[in-house]
C-alpha positions as CSV (number, residue, x, y, z in Angstrom):
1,X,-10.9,19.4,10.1
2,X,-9.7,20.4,6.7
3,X,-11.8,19.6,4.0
4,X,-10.2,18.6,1.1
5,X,-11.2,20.1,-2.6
6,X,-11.0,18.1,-5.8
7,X,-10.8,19.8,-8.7
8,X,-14.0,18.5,-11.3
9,X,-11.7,16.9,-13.3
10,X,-11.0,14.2,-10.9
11,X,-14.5,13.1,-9.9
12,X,-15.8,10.9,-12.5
13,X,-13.0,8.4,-11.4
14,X,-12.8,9.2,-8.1
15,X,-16.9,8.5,-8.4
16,X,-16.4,5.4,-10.3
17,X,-13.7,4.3,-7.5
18,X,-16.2,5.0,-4.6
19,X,-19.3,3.4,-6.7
20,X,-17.4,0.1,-7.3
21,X,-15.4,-0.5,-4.7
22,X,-13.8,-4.0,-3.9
23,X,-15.9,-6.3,-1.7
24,X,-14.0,-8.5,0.0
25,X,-14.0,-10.6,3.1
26,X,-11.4,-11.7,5.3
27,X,-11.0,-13.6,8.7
28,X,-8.5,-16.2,10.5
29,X,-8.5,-19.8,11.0
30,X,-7.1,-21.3,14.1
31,X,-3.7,-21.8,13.3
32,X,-2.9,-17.9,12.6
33,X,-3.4,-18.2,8.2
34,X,-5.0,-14.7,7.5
35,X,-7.6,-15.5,4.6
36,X,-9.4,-13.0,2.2
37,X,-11.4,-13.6,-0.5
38,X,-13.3,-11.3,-3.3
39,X,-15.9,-12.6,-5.4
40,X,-16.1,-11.7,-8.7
41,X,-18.0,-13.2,-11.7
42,X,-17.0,-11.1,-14.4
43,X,-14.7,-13.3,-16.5
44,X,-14.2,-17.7,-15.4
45,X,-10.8,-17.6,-13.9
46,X,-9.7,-17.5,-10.5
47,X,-6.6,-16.2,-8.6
48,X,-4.6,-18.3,-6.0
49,X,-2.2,-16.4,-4.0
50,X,-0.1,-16.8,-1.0
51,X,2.0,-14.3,0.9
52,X,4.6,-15.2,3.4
53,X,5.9,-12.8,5.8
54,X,9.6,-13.0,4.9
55,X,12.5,-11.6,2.5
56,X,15.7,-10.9,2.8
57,X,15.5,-8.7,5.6
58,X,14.7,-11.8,7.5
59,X,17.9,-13.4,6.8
60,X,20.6,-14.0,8.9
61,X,24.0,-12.3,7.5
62,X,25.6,-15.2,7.0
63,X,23.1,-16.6,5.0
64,X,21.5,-14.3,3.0
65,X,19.7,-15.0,-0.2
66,X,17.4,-18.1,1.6
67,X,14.2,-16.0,0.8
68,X,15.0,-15.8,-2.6
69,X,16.5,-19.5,-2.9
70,X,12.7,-21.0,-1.5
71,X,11.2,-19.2,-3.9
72,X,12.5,-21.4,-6.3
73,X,13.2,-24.7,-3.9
74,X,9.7,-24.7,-3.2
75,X,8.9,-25.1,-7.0
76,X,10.2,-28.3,-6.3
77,X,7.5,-30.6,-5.2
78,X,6.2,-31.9,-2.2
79,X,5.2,-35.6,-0.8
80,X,2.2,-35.6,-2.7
81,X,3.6,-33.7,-6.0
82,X,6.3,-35.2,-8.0
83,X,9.9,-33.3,-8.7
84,X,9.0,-31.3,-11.7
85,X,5.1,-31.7,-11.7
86,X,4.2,-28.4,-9.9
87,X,4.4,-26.3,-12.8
88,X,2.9,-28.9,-15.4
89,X,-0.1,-29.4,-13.1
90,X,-1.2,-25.9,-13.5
91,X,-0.2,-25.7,-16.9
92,X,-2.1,-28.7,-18.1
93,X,-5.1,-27.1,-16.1
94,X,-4.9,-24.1,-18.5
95,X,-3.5,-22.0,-15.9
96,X,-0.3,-19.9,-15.2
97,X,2.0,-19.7,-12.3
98,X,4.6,-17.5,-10.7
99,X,6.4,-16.1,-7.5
100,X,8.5,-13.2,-6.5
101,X,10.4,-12.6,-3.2
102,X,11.4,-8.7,-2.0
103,X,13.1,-7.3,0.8
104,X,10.0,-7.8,3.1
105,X,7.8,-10.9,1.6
106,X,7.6,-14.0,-0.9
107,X,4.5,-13.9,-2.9
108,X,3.7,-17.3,-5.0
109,X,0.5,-16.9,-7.0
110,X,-1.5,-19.4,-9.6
111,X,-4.5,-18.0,-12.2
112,X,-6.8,-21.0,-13.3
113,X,-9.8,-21.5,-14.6
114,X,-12.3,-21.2,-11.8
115,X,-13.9,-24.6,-11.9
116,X,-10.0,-25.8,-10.7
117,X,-9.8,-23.2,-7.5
118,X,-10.0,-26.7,-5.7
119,X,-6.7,-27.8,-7.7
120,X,-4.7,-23.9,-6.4
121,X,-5.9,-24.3,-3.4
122,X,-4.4,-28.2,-2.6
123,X,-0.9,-27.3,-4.5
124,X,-0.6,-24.2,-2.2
125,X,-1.4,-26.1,1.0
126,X,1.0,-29.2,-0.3
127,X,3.6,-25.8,-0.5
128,X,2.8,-25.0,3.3
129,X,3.2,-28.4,5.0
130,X,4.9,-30.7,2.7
131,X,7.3,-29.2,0.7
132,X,10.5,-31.4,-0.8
133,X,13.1,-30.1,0.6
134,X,15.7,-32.6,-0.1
135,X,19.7,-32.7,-0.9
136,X,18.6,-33.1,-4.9
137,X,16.0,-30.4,-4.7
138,X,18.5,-28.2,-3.1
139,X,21.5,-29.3,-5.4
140,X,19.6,-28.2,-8.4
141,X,18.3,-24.9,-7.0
142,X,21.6,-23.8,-6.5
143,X,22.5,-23.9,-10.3
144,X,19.3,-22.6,-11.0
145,X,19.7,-19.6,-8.3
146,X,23.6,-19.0,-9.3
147,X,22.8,-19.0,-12.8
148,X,20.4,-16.5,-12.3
149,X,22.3,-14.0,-10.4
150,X,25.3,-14.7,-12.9
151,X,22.8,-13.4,-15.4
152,X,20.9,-10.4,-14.1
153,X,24.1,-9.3,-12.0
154,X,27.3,-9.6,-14.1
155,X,26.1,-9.9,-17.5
156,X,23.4,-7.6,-17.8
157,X,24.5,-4.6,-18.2
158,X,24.2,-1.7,-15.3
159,X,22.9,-4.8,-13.4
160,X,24.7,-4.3,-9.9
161,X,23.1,-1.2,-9.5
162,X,20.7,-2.6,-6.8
163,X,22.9,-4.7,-5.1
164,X,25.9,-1.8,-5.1
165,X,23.2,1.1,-4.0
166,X,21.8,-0.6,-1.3
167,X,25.5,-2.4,0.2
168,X,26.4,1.5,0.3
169,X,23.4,3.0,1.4
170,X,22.9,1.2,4.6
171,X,25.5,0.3,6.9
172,X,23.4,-1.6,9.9
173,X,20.1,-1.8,8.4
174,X,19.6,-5.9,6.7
175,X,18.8,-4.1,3.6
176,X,22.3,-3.2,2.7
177,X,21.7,-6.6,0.8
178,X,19.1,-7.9,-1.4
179,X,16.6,-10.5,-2.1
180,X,19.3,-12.5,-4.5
181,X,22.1,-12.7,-1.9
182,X,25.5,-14.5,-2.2
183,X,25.6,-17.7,-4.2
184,X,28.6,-18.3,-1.5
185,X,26.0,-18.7,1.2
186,X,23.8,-20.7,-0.4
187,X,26.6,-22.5,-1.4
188,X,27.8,-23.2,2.4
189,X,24.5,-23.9,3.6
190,X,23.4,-27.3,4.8
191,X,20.1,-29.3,4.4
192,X,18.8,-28.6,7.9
193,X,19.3,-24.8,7.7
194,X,17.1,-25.1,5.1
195,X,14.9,-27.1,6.7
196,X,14.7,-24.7,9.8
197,X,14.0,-22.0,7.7
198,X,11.0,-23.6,6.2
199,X,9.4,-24.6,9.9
200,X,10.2,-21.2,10.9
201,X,9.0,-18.4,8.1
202,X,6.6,-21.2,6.0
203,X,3.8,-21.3,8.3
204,X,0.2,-20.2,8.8
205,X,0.6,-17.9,11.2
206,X,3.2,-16.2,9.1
207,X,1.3,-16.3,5.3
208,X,-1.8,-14.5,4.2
209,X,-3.8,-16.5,1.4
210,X,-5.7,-14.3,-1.0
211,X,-8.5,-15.3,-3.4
212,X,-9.8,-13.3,-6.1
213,X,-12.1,-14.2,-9.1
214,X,-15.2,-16.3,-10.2
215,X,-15.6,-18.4,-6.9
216,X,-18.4,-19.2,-4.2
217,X,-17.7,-17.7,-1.2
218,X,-19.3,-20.5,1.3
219,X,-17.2,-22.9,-1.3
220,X,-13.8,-21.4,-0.9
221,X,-13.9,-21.2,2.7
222,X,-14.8,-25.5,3.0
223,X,-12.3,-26.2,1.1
224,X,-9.6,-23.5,2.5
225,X,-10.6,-25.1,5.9
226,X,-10.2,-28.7,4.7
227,X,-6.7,-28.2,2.8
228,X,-5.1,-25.6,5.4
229,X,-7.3,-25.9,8.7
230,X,-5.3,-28.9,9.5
231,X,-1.6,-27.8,9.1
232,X,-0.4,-27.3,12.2
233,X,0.9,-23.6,13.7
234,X,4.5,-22.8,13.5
235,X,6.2,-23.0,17.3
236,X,8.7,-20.9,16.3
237,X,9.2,-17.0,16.7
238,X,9.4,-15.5,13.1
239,X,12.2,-13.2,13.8
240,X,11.5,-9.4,12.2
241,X,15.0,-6.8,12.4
242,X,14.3,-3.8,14.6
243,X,17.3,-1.9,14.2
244,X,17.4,1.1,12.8
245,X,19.5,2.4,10.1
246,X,21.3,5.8,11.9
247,X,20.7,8.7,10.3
248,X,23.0,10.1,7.9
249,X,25.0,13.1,7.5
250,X,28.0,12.6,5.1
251,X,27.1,11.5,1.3
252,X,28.5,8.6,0.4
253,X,30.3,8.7,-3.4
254,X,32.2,5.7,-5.0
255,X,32.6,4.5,-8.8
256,X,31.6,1.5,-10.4
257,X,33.5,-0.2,-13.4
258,X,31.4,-2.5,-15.6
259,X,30.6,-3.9,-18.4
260,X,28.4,-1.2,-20.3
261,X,29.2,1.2,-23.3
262,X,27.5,4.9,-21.8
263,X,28.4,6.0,-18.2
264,X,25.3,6.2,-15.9
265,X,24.9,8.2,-12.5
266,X,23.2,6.3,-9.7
267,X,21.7,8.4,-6.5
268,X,19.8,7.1,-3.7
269,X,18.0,9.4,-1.1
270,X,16.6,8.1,1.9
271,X,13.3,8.3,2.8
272,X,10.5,6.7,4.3
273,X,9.0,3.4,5.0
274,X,5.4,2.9,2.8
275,X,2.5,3.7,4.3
276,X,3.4,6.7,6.3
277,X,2.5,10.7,5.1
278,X,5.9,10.9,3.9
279,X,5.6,8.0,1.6
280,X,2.7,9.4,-0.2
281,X,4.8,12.7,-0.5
282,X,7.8,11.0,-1.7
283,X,6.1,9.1,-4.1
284,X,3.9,11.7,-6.4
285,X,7.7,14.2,-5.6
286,X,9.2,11.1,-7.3
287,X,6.2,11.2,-10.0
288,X,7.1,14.9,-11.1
289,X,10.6,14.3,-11.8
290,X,10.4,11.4,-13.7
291,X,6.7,10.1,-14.7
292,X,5.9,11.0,-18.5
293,X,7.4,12.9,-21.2
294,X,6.6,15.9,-19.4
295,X,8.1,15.2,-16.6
296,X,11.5,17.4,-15.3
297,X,14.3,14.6,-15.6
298,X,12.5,13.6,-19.1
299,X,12.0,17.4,-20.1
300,X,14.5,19.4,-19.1
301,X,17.6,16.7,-18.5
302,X,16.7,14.2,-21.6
303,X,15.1,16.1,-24.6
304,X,16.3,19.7,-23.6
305,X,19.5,19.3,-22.6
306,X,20.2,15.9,-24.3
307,X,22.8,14.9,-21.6
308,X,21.3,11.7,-20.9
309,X,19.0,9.0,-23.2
310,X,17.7,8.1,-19.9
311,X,16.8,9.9,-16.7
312,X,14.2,8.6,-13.9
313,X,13.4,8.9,-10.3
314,X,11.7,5.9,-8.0
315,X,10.9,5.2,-4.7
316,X,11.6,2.0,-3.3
317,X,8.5,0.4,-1.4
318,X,9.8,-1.3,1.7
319,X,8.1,-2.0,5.1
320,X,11.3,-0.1,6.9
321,X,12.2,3.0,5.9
322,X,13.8,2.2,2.6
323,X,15.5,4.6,-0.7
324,X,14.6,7.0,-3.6
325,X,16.4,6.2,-6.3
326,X,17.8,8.3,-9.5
327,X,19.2,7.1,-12.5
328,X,20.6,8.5,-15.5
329,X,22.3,6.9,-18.5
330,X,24.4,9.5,-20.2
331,X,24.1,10.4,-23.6
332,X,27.3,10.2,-26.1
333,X,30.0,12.8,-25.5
334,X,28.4,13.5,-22.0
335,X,31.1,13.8,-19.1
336,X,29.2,11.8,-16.0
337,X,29.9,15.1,-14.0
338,X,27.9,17.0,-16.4
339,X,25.1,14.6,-15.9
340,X,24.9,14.6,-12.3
341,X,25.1,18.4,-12.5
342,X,21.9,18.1,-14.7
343,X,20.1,15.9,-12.4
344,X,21.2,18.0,-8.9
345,X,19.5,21.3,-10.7
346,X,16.3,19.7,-11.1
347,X,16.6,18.1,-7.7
348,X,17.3,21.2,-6.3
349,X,14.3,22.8,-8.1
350,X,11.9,20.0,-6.0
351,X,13.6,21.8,-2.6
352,X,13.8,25.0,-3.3
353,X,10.0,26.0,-5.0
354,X,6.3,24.4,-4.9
355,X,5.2,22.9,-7.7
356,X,2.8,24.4,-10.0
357,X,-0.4,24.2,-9.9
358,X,-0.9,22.5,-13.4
359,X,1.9,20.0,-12.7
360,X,-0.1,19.2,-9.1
361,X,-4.0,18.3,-11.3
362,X,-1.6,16.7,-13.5
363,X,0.2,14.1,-11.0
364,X,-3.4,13.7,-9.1
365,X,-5.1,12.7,-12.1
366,X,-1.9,10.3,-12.8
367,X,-2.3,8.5,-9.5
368,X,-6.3,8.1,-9.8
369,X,-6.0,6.6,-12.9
370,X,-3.0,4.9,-12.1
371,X,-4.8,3.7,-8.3
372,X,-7.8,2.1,-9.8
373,X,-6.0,0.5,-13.4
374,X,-4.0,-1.3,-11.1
375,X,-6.8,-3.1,-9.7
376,X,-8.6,-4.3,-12.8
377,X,-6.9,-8.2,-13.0
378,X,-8.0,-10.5,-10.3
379,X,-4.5,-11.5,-10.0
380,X,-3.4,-7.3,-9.1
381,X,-6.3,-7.3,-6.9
382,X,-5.5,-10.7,-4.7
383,X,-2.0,-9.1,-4.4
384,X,-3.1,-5.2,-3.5
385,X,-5.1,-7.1,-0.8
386,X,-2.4,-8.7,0.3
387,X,0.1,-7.0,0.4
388,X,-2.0,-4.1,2.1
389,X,-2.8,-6.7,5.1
390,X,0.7,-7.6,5.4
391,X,2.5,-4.2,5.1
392,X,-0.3,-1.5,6.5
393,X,-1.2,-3.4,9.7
394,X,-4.1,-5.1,8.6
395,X,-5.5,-2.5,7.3
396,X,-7.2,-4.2,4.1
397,X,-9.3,-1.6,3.4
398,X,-6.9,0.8,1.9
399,X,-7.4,-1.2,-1.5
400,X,-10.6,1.1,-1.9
401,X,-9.6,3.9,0.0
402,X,-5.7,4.5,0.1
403,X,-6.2,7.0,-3.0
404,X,-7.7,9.5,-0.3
405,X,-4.4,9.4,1.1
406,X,-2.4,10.6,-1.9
407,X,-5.2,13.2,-2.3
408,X,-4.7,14.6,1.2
409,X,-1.0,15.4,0.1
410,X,-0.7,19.3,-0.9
411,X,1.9,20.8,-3.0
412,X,3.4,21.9,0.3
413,X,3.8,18.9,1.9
414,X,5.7,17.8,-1.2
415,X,8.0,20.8,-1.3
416,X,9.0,19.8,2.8
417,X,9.4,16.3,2.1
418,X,12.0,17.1,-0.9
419,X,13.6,19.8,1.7
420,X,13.1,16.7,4.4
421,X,15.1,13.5,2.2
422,X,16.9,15.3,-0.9
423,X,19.4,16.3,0.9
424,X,23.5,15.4,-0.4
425,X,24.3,14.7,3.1
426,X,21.7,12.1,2.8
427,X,22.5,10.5,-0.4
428,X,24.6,8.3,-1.9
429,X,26.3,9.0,-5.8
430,X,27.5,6.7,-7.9
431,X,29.3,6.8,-10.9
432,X,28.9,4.0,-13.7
433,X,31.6,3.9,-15.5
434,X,32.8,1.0,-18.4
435,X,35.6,-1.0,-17.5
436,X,38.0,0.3,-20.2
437,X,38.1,3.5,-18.3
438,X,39.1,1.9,-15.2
């Protein structure tokens, strides 16, 4: 076997890392909920999270942006939680709330005090089994949901870009939309779609609870077992996509007219799913063009060049394999053709040469420092546990170890993985253009 060397610079936090690594315990109850839990004294406060196996990929064509809509419908109430109160509850408890939905999950998550873990623990259960989902709660949602995508899409400038990349990236894949979806579908949907939804992807044996902070472990578990044990498993089969997106050949290159004063180019490469070799390639290949002033899009495109104020590259983290994406803002007086030239040289660089080796200690020491700061918040370290259970096969584990896995990447592996995915016959361009050109 290979041994791997690590330059001296990198052990006192790769030392630090293996010295202190997250303890943690997890296990199942009988109706399929996957539990972990991490104690930790250090500060009073506790984080509550819950992960349920769905997003948008989930969705059925017809329908899509239900993920994203129960994210906010299930803010609602439930039978035992009055329209309105969930967010006061936690509030008036001195603690802070939030959700978020992807492509692949929705995560909802409370921080509180730790003497009111009991108080998280009941609202996320309430969540699970008994939910309000009723014609009000949905009428208001929709406003709510509608107003939001109104915002972030049409008046927010270069705020398409997501859902234009992806509708032209993929062509069979249920990524080629995203987590908001169409306010038309939401729109058309009835009250026991919504309902079906819920019994199908909103049950234990679909969701992950994860618990990290100043608790007792014996504790936690009664009252996990007392406020979940009971909720009965969902009879349903959770439906997960398994087509594949075909492989592509031809790029695909369009313009986009909107509301914005300096043209921007948009490029999305293919790649990976997370997890895999590749991933760990792509990603720290992704970290050299565009992470730091130093960096080559920064360096060479931005402050050398001055043909863009803005230039970055980042891979999107999804279960299947998912995109790399590249965006530049161009600077005034810059022709967008000019700019994409800019950008293609330095992608072109990543394909054609290795990267040195001062730029490799570099990006290394970048992801160790980046892999263990990201854990230091009990509410980033109930989610890294998470979501490493839920994406990486169980494998919960990878919260202490999955920076041996970026360190096993060489600087050859990254030059075949930007040979492997930044290809043009594998991308797609676009050009951002304001509407008075149009």
């Amino acid at each position: 076997m290979k041994k791997l060397l690590i330059p001296l610079t990198f052990c006192p936090l790769l030392l630090w890392a293996q010295m202190n690594p997250i303890v943690f315990e997890e296990y199942d109850l009988e109706n399929g909920l996957h539990v972990i839990l991490h104690e930790d004294h250090s500060t009073p406060i506790v984080a509550v999270s819950v992960s349920y196996h769905v997003g948008s990929k989930n969705e059925d064509p017809s329908r899509t942006g239900f993920a994203h809509f129960f994210e906010h419908l299930l803010f609602e109430g439930s039978e035992n939680i009055g329209r309105g109160e969930y967010m006061k509850l936690v509030q008036d408890n001195g603690g802070v709330l939030n959700a978020n939905t992807s492509f692949d999950r929705t995560f909802y998550y409370e921080i509180l005090p730790s003497n009111q873990l009991e108080l998280g623990l009941w609202m996320e259960s309430e969540r699970m089994l008994h939910a309000k989902i009723d014609q009000e709660g949905v009428n208001t949602q929709r406003e709510v949901v509608k107003e939001e995508l109104r915002e972030r899409n049409e008046n927010t400038p270069y705020g398409s870009i997501m859902n234009e990349v992806f509708e032209h990236a993929f062509e069979s894949h249920p990524y080629r939309w995203t987590p908001g979806g169409s306010p038309e579908y939401i729109n058309q949907a009835n009250l026991s779609e919504f309902m079906e939804f819920y019994k199908t992807f909103y049950v234990p044996n679909n969701a992950c609870i994860s618990i990290a902070g100043d608790i007792s472990l014996s504790q936690s578990k009664e009252w996990i077992e007392k406020y979940f044990g009971t909720i009965p498993r969902g009879t349903s089969a959770v439906p997960r996509p398994t087509v594949v997106e075909p492989e592509k050949f031809a790029e695909v290159r369009d313009t986009v007219y909107d509301n914005i004063q300096l043209p921007a180019v948009v490029q999305a490469y293919h790649g990976p799913a997370q997890g895999t070799e590749d991933a760990y390639a792509v990603e720290m290949m992704s970290m050299i063009l565009s992470q730091g002033n130093s960096s080559r899009l920064q360096k060479n495109v931005v402050d050398k060049q001055q043909k863009a104020v803005y230039a970055g590259a980042f891979p999107m983290p999804t279960e299947d394999p998912g995109l790399l994406l590249m965006f530049g803002i161009a600077n005034m007086g810059t022709e967008v053709l000019a700019l994409e030239d800019a950008m293609n040289v330095e992608v072109s660089r990543m394909s054609e040469e290795l990267i040195s080796i001062e730029e490799f200690e570099k990006l290394r020491n970048q992801i160790e420092n980046d892999f263990i700061s990201g854990n230091t918040s009990m509410a980033g370290i109930a989610e890294s546990l998470s979501d490493y259970y839920l994406y990486y096969n169980g494998e919960t584990n990878l919260v202490n170890t999955e920076l041996e896995r970026y360190f096993n990447v060489t600087r050859e592996a990254i030059l075949e993985v930007a040979k492997k995915y930044l290809r043009p016959s594998n991308r797609v361009t676009l050009h951002y253009l304001p509407k008075t050109e149009k």
